[in-house]
C-alpha positions in Angstrom: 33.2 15.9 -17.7 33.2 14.2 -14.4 31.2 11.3 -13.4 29.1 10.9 -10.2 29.7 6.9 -10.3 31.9 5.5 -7.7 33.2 1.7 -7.2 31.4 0.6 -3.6 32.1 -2.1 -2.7 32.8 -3.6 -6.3 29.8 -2.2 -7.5 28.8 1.4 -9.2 26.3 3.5 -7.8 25.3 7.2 -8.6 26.9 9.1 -5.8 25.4 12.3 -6.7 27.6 14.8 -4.7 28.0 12.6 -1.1 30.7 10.4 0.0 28.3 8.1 2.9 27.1 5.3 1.1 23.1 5.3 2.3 20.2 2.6 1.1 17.1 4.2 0.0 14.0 2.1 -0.8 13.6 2.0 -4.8 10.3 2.8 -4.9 11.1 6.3 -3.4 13.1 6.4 -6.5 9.6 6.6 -8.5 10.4 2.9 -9.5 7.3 0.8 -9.7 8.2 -2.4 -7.5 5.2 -1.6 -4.5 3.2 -4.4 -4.3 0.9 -3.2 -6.4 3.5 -2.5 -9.4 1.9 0.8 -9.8 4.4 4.0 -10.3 4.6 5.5 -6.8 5.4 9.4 -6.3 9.2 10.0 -6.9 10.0 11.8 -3.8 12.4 14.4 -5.9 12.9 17.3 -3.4 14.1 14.4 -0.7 16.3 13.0 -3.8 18.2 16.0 -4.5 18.7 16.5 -1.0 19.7 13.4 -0.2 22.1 13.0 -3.5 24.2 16.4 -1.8 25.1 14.4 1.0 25.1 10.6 0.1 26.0 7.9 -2.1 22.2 6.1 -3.1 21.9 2.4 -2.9 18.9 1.8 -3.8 17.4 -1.6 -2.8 13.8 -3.5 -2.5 14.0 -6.0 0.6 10.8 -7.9 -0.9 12.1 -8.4 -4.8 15.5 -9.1 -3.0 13.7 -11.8 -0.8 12.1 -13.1 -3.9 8.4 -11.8 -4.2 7.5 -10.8 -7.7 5.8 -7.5 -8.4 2.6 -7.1 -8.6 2.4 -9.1 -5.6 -0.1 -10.0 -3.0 -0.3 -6.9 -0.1 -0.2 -8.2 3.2 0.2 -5.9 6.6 1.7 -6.9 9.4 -0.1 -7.7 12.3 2.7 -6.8 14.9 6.5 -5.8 14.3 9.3 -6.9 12.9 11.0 -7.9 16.1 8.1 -10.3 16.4 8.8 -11.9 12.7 12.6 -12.3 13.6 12.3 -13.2 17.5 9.0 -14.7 18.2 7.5 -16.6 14.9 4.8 -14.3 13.9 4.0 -15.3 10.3 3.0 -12.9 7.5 0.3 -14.4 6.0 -0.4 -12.9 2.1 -5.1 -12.3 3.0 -5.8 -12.6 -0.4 -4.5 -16.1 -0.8 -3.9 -17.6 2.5 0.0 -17.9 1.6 3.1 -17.4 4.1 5.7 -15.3 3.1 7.3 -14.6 5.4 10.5 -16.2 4.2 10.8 -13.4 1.4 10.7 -10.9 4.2 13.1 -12.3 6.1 15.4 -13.5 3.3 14.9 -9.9 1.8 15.9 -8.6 5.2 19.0 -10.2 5.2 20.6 -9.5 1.7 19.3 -5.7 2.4 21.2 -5.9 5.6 24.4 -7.8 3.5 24.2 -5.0 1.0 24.5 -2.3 3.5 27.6 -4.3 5.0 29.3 -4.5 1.0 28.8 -0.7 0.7 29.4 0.3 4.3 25.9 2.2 4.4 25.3 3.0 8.3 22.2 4.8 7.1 19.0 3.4 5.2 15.9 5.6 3.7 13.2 3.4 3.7 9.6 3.7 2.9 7.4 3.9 6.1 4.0 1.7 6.0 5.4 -1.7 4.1 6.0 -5.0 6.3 9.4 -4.7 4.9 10.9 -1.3 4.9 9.0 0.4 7.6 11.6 1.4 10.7 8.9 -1.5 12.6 9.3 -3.7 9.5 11.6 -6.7 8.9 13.7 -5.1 7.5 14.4 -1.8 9.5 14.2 -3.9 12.4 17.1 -6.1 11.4 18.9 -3.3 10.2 18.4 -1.3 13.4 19.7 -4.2 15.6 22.9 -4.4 13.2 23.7 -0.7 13.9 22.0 0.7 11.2 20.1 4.1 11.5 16.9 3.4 9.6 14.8 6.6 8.7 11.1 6.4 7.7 9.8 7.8 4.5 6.0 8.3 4.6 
């Protein structure tokens, strides 16, 4: 029997049938780390078509930045450019807190993961301050040559 891992990078990830390391938000993967820590709708037709063609790596930019789940939801009010060029803060409304630190630092070891792997290629979930193309996240990934593509 052959297996579908492969070493990336020092690390083993399902490759499915692809050879292109891509990142792929986790909770696409029907893995409950949303903010709200419910189960989210596995996306399994975009899975198996994504599995042909690429390695998955999956990551979560705000448990990698250090936010627990459940967590607070917070929206940004403005873009991730502004976050990581101007100062705007991303304040947590049901508690008043800041954390924009753990969107920031989560941006940044999303960003070093993609470099470990070589993904030039993220799937991320569309609407989160994080992983949205306009969030944190795809924003630093798109300024480090990433192509970011938005998952409703």
């Amino acid at each position: 029997m052959v297996s579908n891992k492969r070493n990336c990078g020092g690390y083993l990830f399902d490759c499915g049938n692809g050879s292109e390391p891509v990142l792929i938000s986790v909770c696409l993967l029907g893995i409950p780390c949303r903010w709200h820590g419910r189960q989210p709708k596995k996306r399994d037709k975009l899975i198996e078509r994504l599995r042909k063609r690429y390695v998955l790596v999956p990551v979560c930019p705000e448990q990698l930045g250090g936010m627990a789940t459940p967590r607070t939801g917070e929206t940004l009010q403005g873009t991730g450019a502004q976050v990581l060029d101007e100062g705007l803060r991303i304040i947590a409304p049901e508690n008043g807190q800041d954390v924009t630190r753990f969107h920031v630092n989560g941006a940044k070891y999303t960003l070093e993961i993609a470099k470990i792997v070589g993904a030039h290629r993220a799937y991320l979930k569309g609407g989160s301050p994080s992983c949205d193309r306009e969030g944190v996240t795809g924003e630093l990934l798109k300024r480090n040559g990433i192509k970011v593509v938005r998952v409703p």
